[in-house]
C-alpha positions in Angstrom: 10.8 1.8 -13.4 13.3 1.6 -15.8 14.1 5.4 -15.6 13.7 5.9 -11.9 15.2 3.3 -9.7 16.5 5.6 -7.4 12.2 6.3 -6.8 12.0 2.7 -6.6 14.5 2.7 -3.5 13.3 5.5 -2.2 9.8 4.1 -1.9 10.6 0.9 -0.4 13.4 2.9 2.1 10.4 4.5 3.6 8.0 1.5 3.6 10.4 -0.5 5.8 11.3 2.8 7.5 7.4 3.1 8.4 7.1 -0.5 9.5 5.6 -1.8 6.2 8.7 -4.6 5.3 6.3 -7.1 3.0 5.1 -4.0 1.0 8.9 -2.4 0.5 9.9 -6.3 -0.6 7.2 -5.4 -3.7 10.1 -2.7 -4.6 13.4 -4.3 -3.5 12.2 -7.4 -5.9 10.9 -5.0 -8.9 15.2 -3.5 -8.0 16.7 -7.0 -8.4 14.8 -7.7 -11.0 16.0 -4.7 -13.4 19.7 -5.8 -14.3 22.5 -3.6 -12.8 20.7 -2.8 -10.0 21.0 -5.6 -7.8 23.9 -5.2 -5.0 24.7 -5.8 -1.8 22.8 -3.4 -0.1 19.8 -4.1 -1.6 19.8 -7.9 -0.5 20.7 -6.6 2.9 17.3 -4.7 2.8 15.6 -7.2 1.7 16.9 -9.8 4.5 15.6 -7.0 7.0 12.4 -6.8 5.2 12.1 -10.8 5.4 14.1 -10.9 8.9 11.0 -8.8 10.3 8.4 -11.1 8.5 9.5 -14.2 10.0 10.8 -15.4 6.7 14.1 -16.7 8.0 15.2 -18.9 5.4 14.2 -16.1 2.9 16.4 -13.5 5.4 19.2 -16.0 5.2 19.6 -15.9 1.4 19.3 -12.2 1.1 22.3 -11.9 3.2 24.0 -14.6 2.1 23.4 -12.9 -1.5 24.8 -9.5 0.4 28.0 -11.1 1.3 28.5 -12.5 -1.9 27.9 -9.3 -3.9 29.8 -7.8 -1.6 33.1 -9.8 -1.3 32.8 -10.3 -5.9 33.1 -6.1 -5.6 35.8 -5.8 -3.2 37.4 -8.2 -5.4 37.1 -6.7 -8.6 37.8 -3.2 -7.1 41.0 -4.0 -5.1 42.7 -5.9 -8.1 41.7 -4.0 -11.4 44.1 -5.9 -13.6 43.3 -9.1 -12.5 40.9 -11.0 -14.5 
């Protein structure tokens, strides 16, 4: 997985694209947990994934992650000199 994230997305794209969330959650975890791959989007697709499971509290985190990854990028892009 190491070499092909961008398979790993793929996949579990088309697993919640074909209605499948809890089985694209198998991928979107094996994402976070490969360092550097983990950002915003992929915690918004995992509180989707959980969102249409019923796992609310799970959903809640994800996109509470996703707004925190986002807002620490914004950050770190809009003031480059700024440590």
């Amino acid at each position: 997985m190491l070499d092909y994230p961008d398979l790993f997305h793929e996949a579990a794209d088309s697993l919640y694209q074909a209605a499948l969330p809890e089985e694209a959650l198998v991928f979107y975890r094996a994402l976070r947990a490969v360092s550097g791959q983990e950002d915003a989007s992929l915690y918004l697709q995992m509180g989707k994934c959980y969102l249409n499971g019923k796992r609310n509290r799970e959903a809640e985190e994800s996109f509470q992650q996703a707004i925190t990854d986002r807002k620490s990028t914004r950050l770190n892009s809009s003031h480059p000199g700024y440590l």
